[in-house]
TINU-94436 format. One line per 3 residues: number of its first residue (from 0); for each residue x, y, z of C-alpha. Coordinates in Angstrom, 1 decimal, decimal comma. Layout:
N
NUM	X Y Z  ...
***
This chain:
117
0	275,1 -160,7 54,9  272,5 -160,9 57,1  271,9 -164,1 60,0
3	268,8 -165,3 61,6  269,4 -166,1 64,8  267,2 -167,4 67,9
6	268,1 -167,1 71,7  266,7 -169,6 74,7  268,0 -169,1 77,9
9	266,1 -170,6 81,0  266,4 -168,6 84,7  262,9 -169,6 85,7
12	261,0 -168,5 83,0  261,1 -169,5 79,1  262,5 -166,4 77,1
15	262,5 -167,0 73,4  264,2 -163,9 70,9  264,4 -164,0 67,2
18	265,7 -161,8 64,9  268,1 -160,6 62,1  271,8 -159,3 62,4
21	274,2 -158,6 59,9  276,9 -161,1 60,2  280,4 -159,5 60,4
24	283,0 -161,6 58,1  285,5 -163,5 60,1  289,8 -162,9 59,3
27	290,5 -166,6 57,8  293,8 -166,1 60,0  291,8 -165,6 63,0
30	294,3 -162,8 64,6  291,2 -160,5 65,7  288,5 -162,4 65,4
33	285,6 -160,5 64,8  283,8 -159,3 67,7  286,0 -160,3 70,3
36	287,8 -158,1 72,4  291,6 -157,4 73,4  292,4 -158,9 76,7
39	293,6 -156,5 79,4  297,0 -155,9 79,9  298,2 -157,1 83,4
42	300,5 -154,0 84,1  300,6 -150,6 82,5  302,7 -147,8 82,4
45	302,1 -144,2 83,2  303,4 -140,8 84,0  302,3 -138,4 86,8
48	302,8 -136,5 89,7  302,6 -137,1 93,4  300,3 -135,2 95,3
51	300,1 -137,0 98,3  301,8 -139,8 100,3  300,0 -141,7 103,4
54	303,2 -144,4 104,7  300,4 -145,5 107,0  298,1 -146,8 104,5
57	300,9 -147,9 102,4  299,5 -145,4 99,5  299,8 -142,7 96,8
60	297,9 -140,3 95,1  298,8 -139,7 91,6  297,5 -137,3 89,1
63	298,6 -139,3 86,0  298,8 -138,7 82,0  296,3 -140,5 80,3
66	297,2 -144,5 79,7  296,2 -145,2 76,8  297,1 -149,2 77,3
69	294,0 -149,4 79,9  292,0 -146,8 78,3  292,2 -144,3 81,4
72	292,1 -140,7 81,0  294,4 -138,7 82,6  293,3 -138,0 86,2
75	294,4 -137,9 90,0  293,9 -141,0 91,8  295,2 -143,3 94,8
78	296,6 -146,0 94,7  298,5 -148,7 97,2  301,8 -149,6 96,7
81	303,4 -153,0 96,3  305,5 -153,0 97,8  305,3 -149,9 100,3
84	308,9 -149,7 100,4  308,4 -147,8 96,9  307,0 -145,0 98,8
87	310,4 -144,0 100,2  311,5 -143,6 96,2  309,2 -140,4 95,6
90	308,3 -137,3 97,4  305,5 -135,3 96,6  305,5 -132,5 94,2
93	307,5 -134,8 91,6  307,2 -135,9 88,4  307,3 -139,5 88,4
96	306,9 -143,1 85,6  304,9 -145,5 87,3  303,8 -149,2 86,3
99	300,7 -150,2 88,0  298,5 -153,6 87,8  295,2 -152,7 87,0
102	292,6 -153,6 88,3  290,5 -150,6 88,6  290,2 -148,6 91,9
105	291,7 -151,8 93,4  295,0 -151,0 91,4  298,0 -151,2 92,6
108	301,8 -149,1 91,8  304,8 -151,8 91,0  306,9 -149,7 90,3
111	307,7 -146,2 90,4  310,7 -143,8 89,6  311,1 -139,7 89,8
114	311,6 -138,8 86,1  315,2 -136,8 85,7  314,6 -132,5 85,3
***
């Protein structure tokens, strides 16, 4: 089914759209509405190892699995620790599970844990 549909938005100047778009049915139940998006989780699991450790900066560097709950590929990043007493849990070279918060390069560890051999 197709919509017409007509935009006005005013930012200092008059802008007028028109157009056609095909209208995407909406679930009755309303569970994924149509064209909206999943929120973000607020923490996310991962898997990794650590390459570096900096106690000064209260960071880690991490080259991670991918995490699929945030849509990250797997690469190495850093990231701070909260708290930095998590630092003294890990050393580098191992294989660790780690939840973060996400927040992009802002994010920050929660929690972290060597895996067992």
């Amino acid at each position: 089914m197709k919509t017409q549909f007509f935009a006005l938005a005013l930012t200092g100047a008059l802008i007028v759209a028109s157009g056609t778009v095909a209208a995407q049915q909406m679930d009755p139940n309303m569970p994924g509405m149509a064209g909206m998006q999943a929120a973000k989780p607020t923490q996310a699991q991962g898997v990794g190892i650590v390459k570096a450790i900096d106690t000064a900066k209260g960071a880690l560097t991490l080259q991670h699995q991918a995490i699929a709950a945030i849509g990250w590929p797997a690469m190495t990043m850093t990231f701070k620790a909260d708290p930095s007493t998590l630092l003294q849990k890990v050393k580098v070279g191992e294989q660790v599970r780690f939840t973060l918060h996400p927040a992009g390069m802002a994010s920050t560890v929660t929690a972290i844990e060597p895996m067992q051999p």
